[in-house]
N, C-alpha and C positions, 0 to 999 in steps of 0.2 A: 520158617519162623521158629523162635527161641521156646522152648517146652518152659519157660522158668513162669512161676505162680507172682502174681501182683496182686499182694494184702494191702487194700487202701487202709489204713487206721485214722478212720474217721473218731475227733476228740470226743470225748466220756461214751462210746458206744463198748466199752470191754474190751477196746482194741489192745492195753498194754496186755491185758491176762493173754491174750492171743498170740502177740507177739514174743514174750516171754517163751511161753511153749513154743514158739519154733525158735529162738534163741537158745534153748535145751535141746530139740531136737536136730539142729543145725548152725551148730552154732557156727561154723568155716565155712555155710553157704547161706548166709543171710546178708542182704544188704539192705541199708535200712540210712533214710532219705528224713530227716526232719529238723529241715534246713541248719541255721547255725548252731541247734542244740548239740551239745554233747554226744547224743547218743548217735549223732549223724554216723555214717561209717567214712575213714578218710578215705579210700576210693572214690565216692561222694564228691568229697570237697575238692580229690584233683578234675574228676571229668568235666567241672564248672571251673576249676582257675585253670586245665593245661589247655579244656577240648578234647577231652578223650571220647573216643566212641563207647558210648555207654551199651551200646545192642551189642556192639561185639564184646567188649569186657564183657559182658553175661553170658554168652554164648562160651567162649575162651576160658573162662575161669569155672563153669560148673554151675552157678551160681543157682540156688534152687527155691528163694522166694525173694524177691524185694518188697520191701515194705516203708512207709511213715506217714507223715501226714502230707501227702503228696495227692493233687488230683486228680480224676482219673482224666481231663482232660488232656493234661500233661502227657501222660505216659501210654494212653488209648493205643497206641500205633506200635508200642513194642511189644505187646504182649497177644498172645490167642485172649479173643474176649471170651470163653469159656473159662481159662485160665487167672480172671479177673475174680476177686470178691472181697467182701466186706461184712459187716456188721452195721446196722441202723441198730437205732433207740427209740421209743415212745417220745415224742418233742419235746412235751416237757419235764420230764425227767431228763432229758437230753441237757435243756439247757440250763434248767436247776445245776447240774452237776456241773457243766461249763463254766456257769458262775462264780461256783464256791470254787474250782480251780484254779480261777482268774485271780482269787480274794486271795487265796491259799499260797500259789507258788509263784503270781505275780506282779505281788503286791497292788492290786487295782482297790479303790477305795471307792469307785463310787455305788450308788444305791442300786441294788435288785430293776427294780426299777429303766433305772437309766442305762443297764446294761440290757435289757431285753429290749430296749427301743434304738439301739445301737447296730446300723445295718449288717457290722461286722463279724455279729456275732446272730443276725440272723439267715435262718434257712440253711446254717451250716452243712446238712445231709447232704441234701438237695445240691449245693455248690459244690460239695468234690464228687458227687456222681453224674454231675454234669456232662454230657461226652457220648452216652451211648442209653441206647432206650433202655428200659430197665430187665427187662425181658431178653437182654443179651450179654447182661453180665452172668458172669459162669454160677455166683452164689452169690444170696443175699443173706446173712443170718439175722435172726433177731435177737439182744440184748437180752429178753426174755425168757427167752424159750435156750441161755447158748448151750445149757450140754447137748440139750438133742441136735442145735447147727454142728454144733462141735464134731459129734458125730454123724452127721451128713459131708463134713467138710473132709473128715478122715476118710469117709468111704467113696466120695465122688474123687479125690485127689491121691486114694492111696497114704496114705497119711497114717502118722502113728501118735498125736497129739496128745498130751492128756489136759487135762482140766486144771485149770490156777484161778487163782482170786486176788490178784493183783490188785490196787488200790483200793479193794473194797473195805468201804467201810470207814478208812483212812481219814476223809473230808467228812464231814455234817452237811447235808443240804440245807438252804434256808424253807423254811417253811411260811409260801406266800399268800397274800391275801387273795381273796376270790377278784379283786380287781385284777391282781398282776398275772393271776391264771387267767383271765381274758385275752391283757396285754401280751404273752405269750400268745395264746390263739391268732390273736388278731396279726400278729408281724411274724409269725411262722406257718403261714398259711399253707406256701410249698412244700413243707416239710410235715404237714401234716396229709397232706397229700400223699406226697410217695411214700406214708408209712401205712398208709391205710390200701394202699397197689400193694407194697411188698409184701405186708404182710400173706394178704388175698394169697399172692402168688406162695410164700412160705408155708400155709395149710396145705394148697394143693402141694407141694411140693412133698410135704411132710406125709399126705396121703400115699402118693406114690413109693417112699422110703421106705415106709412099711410094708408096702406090698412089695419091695424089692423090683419096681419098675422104673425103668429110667425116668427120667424127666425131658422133656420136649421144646427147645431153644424156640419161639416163633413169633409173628406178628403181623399184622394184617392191616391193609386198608380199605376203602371203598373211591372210587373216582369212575365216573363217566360209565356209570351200569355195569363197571367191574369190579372185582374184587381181586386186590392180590399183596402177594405179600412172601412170606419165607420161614422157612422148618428143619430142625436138623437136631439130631440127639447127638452127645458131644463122645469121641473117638468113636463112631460110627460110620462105615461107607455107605448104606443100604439108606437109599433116599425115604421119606417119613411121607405115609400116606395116610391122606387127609380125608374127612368127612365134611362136606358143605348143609348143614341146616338152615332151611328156612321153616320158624315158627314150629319149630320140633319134627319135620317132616324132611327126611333124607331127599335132598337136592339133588348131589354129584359126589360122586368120589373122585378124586384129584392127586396128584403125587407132585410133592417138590423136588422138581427134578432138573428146573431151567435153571441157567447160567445167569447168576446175580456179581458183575462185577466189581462191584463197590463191596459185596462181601468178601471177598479174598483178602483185601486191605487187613480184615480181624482176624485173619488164620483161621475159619471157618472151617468144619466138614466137609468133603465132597470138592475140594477146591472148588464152592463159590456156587455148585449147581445145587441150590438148597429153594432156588424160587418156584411158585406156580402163580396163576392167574385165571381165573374163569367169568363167564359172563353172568350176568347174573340178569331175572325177568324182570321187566318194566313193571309185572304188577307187583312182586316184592314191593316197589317204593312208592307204590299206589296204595298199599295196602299197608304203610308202616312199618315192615314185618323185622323180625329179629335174626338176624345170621349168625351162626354157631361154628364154628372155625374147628372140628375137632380129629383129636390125631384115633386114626380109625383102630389102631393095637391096642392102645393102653383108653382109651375115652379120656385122655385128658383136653379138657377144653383150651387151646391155645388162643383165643380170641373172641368177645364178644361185640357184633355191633345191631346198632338199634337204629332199623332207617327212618329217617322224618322228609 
């Protein structure tokens, strides 16, 4: 599978400042996907009118990031999902700035309002990260916090990025009534969601960058008194060994080390042997108890669950 990086540019999340910088720093190996704008790249537009093979065009020509407003459910299967990442927003600043966008460059005229109640323009996040659990995309950044993503994105990727501020400022948001900040709430439920996981996972994340320790790809289930699920730090062969807690009291030590074939599909670590599985006691879910999922090197917790 193809080394080439897939920056979703999810709209008003800082994706243009993002993409600019690698348009600076690559600009003969950027391809860039957003649909029939302008800025589409014509490679783009022949691999849709001839049929061109778009895996191997990347592969053949060098090509060293694709990016636009493209979903990742689209493009999930050409890329290593370590090699995957993005930027989210707070939702409604998100869709504040979505709005005035709309108002701005596409001439939409109707009311604040009528656009948040508009399904097309809800859970936008949410809809192009649709594709793969959130915890197997290679990076999430936050809008917030981007110079420090920024540079987490240069050091996980080898990257030489610098900082831009692209449309900031540009657009005015409108500034809504506490009804319509409900009405946001209320129709961007999912997207309030995955921003309050990603984040989660972005602290931890951002914990570890500073201690200069990797970060830990994983996820977990429970079914039929087991537990199991998959681990892997990314360009890493050396399988990731795990810590099993119940209710703060060390279980099992465990190593993902079994052959998960539906992982191979994402370009995975370890060709695919990144799973483990262990049994777990009848009284755990007699007893309610809490399982702690944690990678035994670094103590990063990869998973929390709560039995009922």
């Amino acid at each position: 599978m193809n080394e080439t990086l897939f920056f979703i540019h999810i709209p008003k999340t800082a994706g243009t400042s993002l993409r600019h910088a690698l348009e600076r720093e690559y600009p003969n190996r950027l391809l860039k996907d957003y649909g029939q704008n302008s800025e589409t790249s014509d490679v783009i537009h022949n691999i849709r009118n001839n049929g061109f093979d778009f895996e191997s065009y990347i592969e053949t020509h060098n090509v060293k990031v694709f990016t636009g407003h493209t979903r990742l459910k689209t493009n999930r299967f050409h890329f290593r999902s370590q090699n995957i990442f993005c930027f989210i927003r707070n939702p409604i600043d998100q869709v504040l700035s979505h709005y005035s966008h709309h108002t701005y460059h596409n001439n939409y005229s109707e009311s604040l309002e009528t656009f948040v109640t508009d399904k097309r323009y809800q859970n936008v996040q949410s809809k192009y990260l649709a594709g793969l659990p959130l915890r197997q995309i290679g990076f999430i950044g936050m809008t917030e916090q981007y110079a420090l993503s920024l540079a987490m994105i240069n050091k996980m990727y080898n990257l030489n990025l610098t900082e831009l501020n692209s449309n900031k400022g540009i657009i005015k948001k409108p500034e809504p009534t506490t009804d319509v900040y409900e009405l946001i709430k209320i129709n961007n439920k999912t997207d309030f969601d995955l921003y309050e996981i990603a984040l989660h996972m972005f602290e931890e994340r951002k914990a570890l960058f500073k201690q200069t320790q990797p970060w830990t790809y994983g996820d977990s289930s429970i079914e039929k008194l087991r537990i199991h699920g998959w681990a892997y730090t990314m360009d890493n062969d050396e399988a990731v060994h795990l810590s099993l807690y119940i209710d703060e009291e060390l279980f099992q030590e465990i190593t993902a080390d079994q052959l998960l074939l539906n992982m191979r599909t994402f370009g995975v670590p370890r060709n695919g042997y990144v799973g483990y599985a262990c049994k777990l006691p009848k009284a755990a879910f007699a007893a309610k108890s809490t399982i702690k999922v944690v990678n035994s090197t670094t103590n990063q917790v990869i998973n929390t669950h709560y039995l009922t």
